[in-house]
C-alpha positions as a Markdown table, in Angstrom:
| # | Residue | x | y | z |
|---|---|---|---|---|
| 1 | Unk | -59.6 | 65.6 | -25.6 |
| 2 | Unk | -58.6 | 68.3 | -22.8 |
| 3 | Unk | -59.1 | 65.6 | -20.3 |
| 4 | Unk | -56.6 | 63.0 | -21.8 |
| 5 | Unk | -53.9 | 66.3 | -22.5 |
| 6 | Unk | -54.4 | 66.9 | -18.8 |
| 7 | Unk | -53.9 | 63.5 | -17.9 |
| 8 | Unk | -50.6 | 63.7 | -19.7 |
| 9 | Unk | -49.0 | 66.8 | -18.2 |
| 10 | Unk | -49.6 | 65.8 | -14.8 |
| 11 | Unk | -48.8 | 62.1 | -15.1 |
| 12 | Unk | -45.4 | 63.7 | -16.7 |
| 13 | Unk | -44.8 | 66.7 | -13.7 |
| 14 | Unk | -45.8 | 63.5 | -11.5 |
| 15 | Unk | -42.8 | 61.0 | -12.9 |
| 16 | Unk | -40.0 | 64.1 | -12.8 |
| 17 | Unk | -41.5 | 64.8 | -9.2 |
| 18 | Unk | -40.8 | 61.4 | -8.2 |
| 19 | Unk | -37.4 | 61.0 | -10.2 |
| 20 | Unk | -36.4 | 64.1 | -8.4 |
| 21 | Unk | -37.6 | 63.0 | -5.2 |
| 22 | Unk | -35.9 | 59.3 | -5.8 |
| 23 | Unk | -32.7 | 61.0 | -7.0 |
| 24 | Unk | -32.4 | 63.2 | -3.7 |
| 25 | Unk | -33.2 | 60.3 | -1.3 |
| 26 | Unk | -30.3 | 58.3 | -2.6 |
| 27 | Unk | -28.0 | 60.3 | -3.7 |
| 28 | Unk | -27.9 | 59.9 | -7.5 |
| 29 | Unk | -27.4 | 62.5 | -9.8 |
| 30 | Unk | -30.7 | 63.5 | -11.8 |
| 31 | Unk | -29.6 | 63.7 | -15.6 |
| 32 | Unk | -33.0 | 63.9 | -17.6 |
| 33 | Unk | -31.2 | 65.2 | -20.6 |
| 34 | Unk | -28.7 | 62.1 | -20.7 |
| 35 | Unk | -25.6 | 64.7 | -21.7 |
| 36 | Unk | -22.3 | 63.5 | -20.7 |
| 37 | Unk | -21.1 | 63.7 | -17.8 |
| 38 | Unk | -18.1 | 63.1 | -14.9 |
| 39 | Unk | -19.8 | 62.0 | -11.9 |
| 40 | Unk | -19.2 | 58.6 | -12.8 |
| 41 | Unk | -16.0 | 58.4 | -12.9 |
| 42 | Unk | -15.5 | 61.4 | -10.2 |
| 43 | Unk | -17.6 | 59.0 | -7.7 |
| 44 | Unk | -15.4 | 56.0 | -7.3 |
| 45 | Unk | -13.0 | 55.6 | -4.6 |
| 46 | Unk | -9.3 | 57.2 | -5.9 |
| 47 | Unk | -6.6 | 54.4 | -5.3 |
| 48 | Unk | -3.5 | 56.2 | -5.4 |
| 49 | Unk | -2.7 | 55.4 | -2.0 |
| 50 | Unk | -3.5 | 52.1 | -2.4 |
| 51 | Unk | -0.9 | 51.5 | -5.4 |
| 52 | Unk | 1.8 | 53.0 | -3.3 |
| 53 | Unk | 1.0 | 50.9 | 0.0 |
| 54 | Unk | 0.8 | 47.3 | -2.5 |
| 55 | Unk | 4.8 | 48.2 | -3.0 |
| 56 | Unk | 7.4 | 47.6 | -0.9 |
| 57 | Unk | 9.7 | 50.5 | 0.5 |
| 58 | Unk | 12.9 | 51.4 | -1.8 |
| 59 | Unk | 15.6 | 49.9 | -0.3 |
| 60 | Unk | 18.0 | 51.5 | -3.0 |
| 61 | Unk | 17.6 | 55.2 | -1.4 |
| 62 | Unk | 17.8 | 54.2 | 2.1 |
| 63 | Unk | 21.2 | 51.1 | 2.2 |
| 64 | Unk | 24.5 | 53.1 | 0.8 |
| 65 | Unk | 25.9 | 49.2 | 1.0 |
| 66 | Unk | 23.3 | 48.6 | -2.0 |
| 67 | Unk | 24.0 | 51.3 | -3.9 |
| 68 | Unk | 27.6 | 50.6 | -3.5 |
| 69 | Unk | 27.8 | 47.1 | -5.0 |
| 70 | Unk | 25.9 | 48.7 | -7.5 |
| 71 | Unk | 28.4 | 50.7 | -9.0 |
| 72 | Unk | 30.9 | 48.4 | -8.2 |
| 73 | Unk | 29.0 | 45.8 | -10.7 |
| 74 | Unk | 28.6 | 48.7 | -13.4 |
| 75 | Unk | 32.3 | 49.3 | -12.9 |
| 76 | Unk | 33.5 | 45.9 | -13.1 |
| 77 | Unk | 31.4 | 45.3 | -16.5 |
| 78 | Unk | 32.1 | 48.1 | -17.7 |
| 79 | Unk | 35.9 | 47.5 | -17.1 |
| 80 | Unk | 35.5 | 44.0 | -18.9 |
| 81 | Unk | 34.0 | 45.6 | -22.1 |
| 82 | Unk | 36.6 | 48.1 | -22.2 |
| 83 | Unk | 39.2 | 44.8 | -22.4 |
| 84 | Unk | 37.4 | 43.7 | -25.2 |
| 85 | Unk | 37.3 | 46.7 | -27.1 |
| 86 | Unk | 33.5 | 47.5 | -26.6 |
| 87 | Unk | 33.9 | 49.9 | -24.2 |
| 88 | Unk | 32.2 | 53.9 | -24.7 |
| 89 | Unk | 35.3 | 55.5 | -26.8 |
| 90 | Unk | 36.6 | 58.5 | -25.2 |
| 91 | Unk | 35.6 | 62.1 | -25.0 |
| 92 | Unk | 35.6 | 63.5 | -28.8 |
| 93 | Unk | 36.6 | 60.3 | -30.4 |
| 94 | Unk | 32.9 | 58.9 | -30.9 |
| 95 | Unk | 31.6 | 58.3 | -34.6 |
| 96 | Unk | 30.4 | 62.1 | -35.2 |
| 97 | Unk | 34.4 | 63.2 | -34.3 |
| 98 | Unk | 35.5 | 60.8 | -37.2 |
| 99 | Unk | 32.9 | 61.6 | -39.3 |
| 100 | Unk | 33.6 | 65.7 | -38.9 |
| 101 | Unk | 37.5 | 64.4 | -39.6 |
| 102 | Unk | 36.6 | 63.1 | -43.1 |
């Protein structure tokens, strides 16, 4: 009975010596209590500079030309709503002026 309790202990110190061992050797981390933990995820390759390179450069903050036929577009719609009445109303005439007016 002491023999096979024996057996037991050092088959078990004999498996976490070896886990141990195998976990040093290639690099895992040992987790024999299975708790949660970020090694996973802190592991991986981070991709942030990948993202960035996949996009092509902003051509709006570098070409003045671009920004400026912009504006001119926004102007020029925004001058045909006005002849149609939709326009933005004017400073202090917006629906809370005539609403404080009532």
């Amino acid at each position: 009975m002491s023999g096979s309790s024996l057996k037991n202990v050092l088959t078990t110190a004999v498996i976490t010596g070896v886990n141990e061992a195998r976990a040093r050797i290639f690099g895992h981390v040992l987790n024999p209590t299975g708790q949660r933990s970020p090694h996973k995820i802190l592991r991986k390759k981070l991709i942030g500079d990948k993202v960035s390179e996949w996009y092509p450069h902003d051509i709006k903050q570098d070409d003045p030309l671009f920004m400026a036929r912009q504006e001119q577009e926004r102007l020029s719609k925004l001058e045909m709503l006005k002849r149609r009445g939709k326009g933005p109303p004017k400073k202090g005439q917006g629906k809370r002026a005539a609403k404080r007016s009532k």
